[in-house]
C-alpha positions as CSV (number, residue, x, y, z in Angstrom):
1,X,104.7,35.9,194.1
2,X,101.3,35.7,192.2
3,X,102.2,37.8,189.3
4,X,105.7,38.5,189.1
5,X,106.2,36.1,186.2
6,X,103.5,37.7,184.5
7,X,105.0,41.0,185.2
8,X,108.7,40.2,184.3
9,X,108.3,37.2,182.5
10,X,112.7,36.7,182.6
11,X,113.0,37.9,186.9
12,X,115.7,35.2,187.7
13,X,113.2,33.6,190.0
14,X,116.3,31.0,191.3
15,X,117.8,33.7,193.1
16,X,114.7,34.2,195.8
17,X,113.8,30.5,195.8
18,X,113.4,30.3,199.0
19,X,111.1,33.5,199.5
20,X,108.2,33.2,196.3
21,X,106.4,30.2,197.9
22,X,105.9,32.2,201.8
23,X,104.8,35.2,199.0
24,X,102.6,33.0,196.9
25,X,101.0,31.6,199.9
26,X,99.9,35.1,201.0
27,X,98.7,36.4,198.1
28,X,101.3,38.9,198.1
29,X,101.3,40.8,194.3
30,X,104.3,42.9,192.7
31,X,102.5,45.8,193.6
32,X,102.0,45.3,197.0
33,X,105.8,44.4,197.2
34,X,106.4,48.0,195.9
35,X,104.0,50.0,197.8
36,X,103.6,48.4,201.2
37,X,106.2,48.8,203.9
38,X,109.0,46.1,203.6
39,X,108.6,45.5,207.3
40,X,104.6,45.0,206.7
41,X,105.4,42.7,204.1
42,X,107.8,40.6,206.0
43,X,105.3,40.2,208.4
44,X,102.8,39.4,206.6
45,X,104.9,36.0,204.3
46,X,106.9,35.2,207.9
47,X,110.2,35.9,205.7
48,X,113.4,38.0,206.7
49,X,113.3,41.8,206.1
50,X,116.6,41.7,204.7
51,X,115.5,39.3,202.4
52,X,112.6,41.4,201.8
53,X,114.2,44.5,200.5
54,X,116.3,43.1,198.5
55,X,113.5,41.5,197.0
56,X,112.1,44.2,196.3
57,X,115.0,46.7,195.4
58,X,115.7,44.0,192.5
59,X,112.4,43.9,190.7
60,X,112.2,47.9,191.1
61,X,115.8,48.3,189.5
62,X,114.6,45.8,186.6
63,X,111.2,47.9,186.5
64,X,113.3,50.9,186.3
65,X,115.4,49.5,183.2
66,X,112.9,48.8,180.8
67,X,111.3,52.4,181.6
68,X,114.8,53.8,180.5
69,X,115.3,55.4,184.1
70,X,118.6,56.3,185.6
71,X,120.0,55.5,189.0
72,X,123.5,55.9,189.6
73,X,123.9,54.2,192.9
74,X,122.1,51.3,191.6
75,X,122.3,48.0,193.4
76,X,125.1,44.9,191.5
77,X,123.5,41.5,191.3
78,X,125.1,38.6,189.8
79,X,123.0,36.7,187.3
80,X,120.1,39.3,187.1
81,X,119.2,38.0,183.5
82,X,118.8,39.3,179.9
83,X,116.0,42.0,182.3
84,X,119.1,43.7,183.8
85,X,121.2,44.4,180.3
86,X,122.4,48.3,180.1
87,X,120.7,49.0,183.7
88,X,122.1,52.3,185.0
89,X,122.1,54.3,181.6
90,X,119.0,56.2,179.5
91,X,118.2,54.8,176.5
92,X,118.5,57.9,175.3
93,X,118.7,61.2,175.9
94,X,116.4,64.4,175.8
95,X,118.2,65.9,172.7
96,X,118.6,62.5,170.9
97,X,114.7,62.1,171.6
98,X,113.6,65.6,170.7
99,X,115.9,65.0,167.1
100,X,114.1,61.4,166.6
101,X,111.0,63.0,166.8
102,X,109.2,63.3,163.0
103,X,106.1,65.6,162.0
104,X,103.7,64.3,159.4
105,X,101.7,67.7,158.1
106,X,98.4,68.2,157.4
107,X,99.3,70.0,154.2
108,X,97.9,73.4,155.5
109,X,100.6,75.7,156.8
110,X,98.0,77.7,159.4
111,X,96.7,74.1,160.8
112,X,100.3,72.5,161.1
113,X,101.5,76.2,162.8
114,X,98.5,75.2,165.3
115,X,99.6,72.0,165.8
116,X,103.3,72.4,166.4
117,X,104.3,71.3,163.2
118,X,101.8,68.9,162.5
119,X,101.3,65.3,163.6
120,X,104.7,63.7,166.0
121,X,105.6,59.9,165.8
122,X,105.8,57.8,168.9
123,X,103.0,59.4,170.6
124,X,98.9,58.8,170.8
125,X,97.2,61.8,169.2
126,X,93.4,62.0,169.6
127,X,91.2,63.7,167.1
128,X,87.7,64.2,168.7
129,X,84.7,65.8,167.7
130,X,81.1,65.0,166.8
131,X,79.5,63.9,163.3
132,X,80.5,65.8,160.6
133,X,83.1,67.6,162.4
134,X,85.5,66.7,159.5
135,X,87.7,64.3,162.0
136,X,87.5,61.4,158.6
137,X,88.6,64.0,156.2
138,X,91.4,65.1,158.6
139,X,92.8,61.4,158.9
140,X,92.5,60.5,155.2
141,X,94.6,63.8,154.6
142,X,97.5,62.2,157.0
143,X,97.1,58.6,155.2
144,X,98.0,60.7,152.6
145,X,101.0,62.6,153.4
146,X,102.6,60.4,155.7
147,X,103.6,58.7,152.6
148,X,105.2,62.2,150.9
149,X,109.2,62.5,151.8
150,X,109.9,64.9,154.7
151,X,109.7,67.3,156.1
152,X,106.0,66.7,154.9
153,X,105.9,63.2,155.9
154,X,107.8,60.0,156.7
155,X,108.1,58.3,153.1
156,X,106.6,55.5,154.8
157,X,103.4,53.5,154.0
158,X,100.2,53.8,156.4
159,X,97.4,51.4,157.7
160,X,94.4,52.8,158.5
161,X,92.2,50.8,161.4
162,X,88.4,50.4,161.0
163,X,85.6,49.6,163.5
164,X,82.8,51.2,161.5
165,X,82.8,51.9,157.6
166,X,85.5,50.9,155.4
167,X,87.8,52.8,154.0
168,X,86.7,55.7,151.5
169,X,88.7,55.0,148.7
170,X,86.9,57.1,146.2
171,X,86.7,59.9,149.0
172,X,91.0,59.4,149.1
173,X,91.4,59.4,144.9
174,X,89.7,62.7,145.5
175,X,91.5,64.4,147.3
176,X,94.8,63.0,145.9
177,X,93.5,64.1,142.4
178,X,92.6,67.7,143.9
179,X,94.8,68.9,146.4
180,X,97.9,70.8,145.1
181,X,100.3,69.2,146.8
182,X,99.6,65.5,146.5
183,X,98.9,65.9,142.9
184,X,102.0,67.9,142.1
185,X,104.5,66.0,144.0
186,X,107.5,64.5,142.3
187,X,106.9,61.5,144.2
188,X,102.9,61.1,144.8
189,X,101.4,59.2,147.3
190,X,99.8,55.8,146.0
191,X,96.6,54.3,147.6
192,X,98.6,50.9,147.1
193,X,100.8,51.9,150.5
194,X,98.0,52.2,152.6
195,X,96.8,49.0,154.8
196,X,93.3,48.2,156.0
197,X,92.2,46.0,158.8
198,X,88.8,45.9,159.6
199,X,87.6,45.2,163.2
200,X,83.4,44.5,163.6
201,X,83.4,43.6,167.6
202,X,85.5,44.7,170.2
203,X,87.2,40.9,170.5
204,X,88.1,41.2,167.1
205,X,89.9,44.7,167.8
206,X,92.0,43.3,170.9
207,X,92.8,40.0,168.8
208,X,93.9,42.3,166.5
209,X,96.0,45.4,168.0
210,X,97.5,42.8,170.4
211,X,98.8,40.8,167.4
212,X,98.3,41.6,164.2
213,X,99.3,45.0,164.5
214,X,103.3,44.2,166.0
215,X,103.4,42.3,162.9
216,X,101.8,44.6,160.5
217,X,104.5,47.2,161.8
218,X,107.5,45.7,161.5
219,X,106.9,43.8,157.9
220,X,105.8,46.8,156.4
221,X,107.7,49.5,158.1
222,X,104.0,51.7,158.9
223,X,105.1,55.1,159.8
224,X,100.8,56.2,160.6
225,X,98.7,54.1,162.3
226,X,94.5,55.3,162.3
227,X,92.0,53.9,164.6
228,X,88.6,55.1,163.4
229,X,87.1,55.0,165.7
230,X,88.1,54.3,169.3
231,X,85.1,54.4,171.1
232,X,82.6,52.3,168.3
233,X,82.8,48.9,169.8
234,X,83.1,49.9,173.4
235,X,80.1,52.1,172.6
236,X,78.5,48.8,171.2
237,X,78.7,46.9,173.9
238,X,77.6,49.5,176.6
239,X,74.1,47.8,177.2
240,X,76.1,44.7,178.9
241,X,78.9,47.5,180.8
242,X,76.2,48.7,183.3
243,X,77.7,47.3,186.2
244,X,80.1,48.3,188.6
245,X,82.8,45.8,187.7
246,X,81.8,46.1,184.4
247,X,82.9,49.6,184.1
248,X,86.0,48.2,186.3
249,X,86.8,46.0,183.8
250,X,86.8,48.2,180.9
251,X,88.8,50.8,182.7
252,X,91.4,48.1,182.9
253,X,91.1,47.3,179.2
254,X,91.6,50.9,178.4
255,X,94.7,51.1,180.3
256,X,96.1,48.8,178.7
257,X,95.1,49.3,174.6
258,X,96.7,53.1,175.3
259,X,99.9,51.6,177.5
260,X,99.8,49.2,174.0
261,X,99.9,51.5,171.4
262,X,102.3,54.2,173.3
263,X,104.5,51.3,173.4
264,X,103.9,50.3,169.4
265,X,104.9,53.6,168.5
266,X,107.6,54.1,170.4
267,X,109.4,50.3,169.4
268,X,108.4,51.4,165.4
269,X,108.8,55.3,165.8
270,X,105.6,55.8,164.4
271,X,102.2,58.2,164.7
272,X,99.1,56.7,166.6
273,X,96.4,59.0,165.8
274,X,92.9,57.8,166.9
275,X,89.5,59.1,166.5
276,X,87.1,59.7,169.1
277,X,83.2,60.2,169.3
278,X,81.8,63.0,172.1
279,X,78.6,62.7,173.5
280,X,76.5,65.5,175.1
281,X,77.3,66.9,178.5
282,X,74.7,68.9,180.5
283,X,76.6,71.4,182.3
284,X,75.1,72.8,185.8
285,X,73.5,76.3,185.6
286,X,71.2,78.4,187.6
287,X,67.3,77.7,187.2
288,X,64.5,79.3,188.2
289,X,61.0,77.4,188.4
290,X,58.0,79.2,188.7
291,X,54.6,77.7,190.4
292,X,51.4,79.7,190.1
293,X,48.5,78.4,192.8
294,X,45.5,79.2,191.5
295,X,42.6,80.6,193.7
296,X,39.3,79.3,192.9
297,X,36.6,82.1,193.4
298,X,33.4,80.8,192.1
299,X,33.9,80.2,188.2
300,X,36.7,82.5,188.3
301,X,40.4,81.5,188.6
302,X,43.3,84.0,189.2
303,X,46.8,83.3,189.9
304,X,49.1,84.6,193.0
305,X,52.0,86.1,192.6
306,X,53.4,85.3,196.0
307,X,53.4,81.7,195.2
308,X,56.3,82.4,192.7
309,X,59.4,80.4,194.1
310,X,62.9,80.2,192.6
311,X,65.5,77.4,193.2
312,X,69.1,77.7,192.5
313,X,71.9,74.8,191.6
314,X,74.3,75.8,193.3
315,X,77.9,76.2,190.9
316,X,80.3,73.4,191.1
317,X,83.6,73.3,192.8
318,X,86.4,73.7,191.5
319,X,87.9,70.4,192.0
320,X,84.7,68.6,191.1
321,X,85.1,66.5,187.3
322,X,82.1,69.3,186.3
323,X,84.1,72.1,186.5
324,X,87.4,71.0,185.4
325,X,86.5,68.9,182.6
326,X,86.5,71.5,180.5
327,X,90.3,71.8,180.5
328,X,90.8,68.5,179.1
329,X,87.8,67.9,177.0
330,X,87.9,70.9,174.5
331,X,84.0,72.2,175.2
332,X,83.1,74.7,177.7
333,X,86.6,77.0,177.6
334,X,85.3,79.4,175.9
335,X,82.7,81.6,177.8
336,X,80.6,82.2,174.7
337,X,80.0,78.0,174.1
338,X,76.2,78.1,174.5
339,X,75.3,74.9,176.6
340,X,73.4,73.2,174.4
341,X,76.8,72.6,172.3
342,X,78.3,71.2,175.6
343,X,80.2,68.2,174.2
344,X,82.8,65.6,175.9
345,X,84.7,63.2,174.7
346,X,83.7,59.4,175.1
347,X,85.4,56.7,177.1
348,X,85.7,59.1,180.0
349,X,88.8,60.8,182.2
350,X,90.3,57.1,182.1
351,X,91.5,57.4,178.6
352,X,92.2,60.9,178.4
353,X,95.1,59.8,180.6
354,X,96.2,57.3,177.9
355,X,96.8,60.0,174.9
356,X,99.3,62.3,174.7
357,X,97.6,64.8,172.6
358,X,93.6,65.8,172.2
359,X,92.4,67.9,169.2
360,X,88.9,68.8,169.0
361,X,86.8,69.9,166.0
362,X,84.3,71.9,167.1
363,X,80.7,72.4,164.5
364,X,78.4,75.3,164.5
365,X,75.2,75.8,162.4
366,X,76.1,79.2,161.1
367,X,72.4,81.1,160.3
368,X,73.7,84.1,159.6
369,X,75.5,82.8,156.4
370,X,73.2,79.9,155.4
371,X,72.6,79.9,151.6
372,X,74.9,82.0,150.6
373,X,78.0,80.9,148.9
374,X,76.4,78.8,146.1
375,X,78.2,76.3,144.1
376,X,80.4,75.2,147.2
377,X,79.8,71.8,148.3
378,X,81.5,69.5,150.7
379,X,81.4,65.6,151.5
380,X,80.5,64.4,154.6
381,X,82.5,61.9,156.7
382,X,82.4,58.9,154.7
383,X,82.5,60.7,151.3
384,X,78.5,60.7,150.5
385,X,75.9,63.5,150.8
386,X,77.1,67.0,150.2
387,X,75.9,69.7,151.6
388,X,76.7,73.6,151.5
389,X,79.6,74.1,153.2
390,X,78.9,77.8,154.2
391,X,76.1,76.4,156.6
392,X,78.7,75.5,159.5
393,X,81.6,76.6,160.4
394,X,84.0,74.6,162.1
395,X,87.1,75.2,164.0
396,X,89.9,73.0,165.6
397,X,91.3,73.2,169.1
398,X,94.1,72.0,170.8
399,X,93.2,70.5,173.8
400,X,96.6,69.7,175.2
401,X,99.6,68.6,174.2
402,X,102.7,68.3,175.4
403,X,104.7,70.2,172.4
404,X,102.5,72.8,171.6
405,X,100.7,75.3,173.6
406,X,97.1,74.8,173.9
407,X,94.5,76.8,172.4
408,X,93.4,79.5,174.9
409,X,90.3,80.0,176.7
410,X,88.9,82.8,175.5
411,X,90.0,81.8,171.9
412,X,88.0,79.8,169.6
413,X,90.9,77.9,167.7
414,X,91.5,78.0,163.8
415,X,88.6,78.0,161.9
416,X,88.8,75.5,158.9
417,X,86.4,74.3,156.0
418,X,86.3,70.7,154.0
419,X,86.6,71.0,150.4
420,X,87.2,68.4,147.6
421,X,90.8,68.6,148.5
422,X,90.3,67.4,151.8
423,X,90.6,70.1,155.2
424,X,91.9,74.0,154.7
425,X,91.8,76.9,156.8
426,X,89.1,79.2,155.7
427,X,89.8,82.6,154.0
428,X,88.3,84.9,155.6
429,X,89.3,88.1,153.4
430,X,87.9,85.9,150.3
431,X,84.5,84.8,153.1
432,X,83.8,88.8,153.5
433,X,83.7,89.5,149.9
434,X,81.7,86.5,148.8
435,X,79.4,87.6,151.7
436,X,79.4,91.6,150.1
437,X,78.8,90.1,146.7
């Protein structure tokens, strides 16, 4: 066959012989073996259906061991290869996965209680939101305690994954030196533990997530891995993804950096947590245009009201991407989101499907409050400008995941603020006071 090697790179190929080259010659792939009709198939390559299907029932049994399914009438073959080892049994099971699963916290009781306990291993957890959301000051936090003993984190050091600006070191001694558990801890976290790779262009990031990052894992035992951000270099080369196979192609790519990563962190036991830019999203609403024909009479011009016309976009359905998006991309839920502030996440509804969990940080201008609260400051992403932090107000959502329920409709999320010590959930009995002072 055309690809089976490339699928299962150890299929005992000597057994079937006398089938691959009739396969081969028809351009007959590993996927049409599984989907098509065996009959169709055996048509198609001039070969024996018998031969066929059991073709086909061996590469699905192999398929079906290295996802860790369980089948107990499965098929015997003699000299399957190293690919058929332990078939017929899980690799483990639901409790012994539940009980391997570790929780690195975000050091604020209210935003780990959101989040189920805070950040799971072996998973791809997707923080999204736009500029100066706080998603930096969230991920330096986890560099941080990942490296604290549990239940806070893993005891294990961290590499943190850059496509845009490197990493804020005087931004981490910060909040290391202000938050009161870091700088309390018997055994304090050390910026020595945390690794940095740096990747300009998106070849560079493929070269090195494909393999540097196997390597990085298993020398140094990383129990966090941060991709900051995601979308940068595809975003960079979007002039030259215009066309049709373009966008083909990096659908494929995307497919297979998330099927790369879940597999990473599921070999090392370790977090993947990736950040992700939004871009605006214009949802569709009702309009109502107005044309006034003016009347010449002489040198006098009046208008006519029956001219006035009004034209209506129709609402979407509810299985159109317009409607539902909103489900899965953390804007729009909430009925009182005003639609200028519609947001979406990039890289599109393909690799939503590759993460596991999506948490959005949602930023208001708050006009009410602005300049009050003097003397509080906060840093921006990349530990620079400061601003006053009563000016927006931010909260964080759970989009979905699969061990936590999500934020509700109707519910904005937890509201949270940045401060020197890195990202806490805002006091609002302490907020109403300030405000009464």
């Amino acid at each position: 066959m055309t690809d089976l090697l490339h699928t299962i790179p150890d299929f005992p190929t000597k057994l079937y012989t006398h089938l691959l080259p009739s396969l081969e010659k028809h351009l007959i792939t590993t996927t049409d073996l599984l989907t098509l009709d065996a009959l169709e198939v055996a048509k198609r390559a001039h070969l024996p259906l018998l031969d066929v299907r059991r073709l086909a029932s061996h590469v699905v049994a192999i398929l079906q061991c290295r996802l860790g399914l369980k089948t107990d009438n499965a098929p015997s073959y003699q000299n399957a290869g190293e690919g058929q080892a332990g078939y017929g049994s899980l690799r483990k099971t639901g409790k012994e996965a539940t009980t391997r699963l570790s929780l690195i916290s975000t050091l604020d009781p209210s935003i780990d209680e959101a989040l189920g306990g805070g950040i799971p291993t072996s998973c791809i957890t997707e923080i999204t939101g736009e500029s100066g959301a706080g998603k930096t000051q969230l991920l330096l936090t986890l560099l941080l305690s990942a490296q604290l003993p549990p239940p806070d984190g893993l005891s294990r050091p961290t590499l943190y994954i850059s496509t845009e600006h490197p990493l804020p070191t005087v931004r981490l001694a910060q909040i290391l030196k202000n938050h009161p558990v870091l700088s309390s801890h018997p055994s304090p976290p050390s910026l020595n533990r945390i690794l940095t790779l740096n990747t300009p262009d998106l070849e560079s990031q493929d070269h090195i997530l494909t393999y540097q990052l196997p390597v990085a894992l298993a020398r140094h035992s990383v129990g966090l891995v941060i991709l900051d951000s995601i979308a940068a270099n595809y975003r960079a080369e979007r002039s030259s993804a215009n066309t049709p196979f373009a966008l083909a192609t990096r659908s494929a790519q995307l497919v297979r950096l998330g099927a790369l990563l879940r597999s990473l962190s599921r070999e090392h036991n370790c977090a993947v947590v990736v950040a992700n830019q939004v871009a605006d999203r214009f949802a569709p609403v009702s309009t109502t245009s107005r044309a006034s024909a003016s009347i010449s009479v002489g040198n006098v011009f009046s208008s006519s009201p029956a001219s006035t016309a009004t034209t209506s976009v129709p609402a979407p359905s509810v299985l159109s991407l317009d409607h539902q998006q909103r489900f899965f991309t953390g804007w729009g839920a909430e009925p009182s989101t005003p639609s200028h502030n519609l947001k979406t996440p990039t890289l599109g509804l393909v690799w939503a499907n590759q993460i596991t969990c999506r948490i959005a940080l949602v930023k208001e201008r708050d006009y009410g409050s602005a300049g009050t609260g003097e003397g509080e400051v906060a840093v921006d992403d990349i530990g620079g400008a400061e601003w006053n932090s009563r000016r927006w107000r931010r909260w964080m959502r759970v989009v979905f995941a699969p061990w936590v329920k999500a934020t509700g409709e109707r519910e904005r999320g937890v509201e949270f603020e940045i401060w020197s010590g890195g990202a806490r959930v805002v006091n609002k009995a302490a907020a109403q006071s300030q405000k009464a002072m």
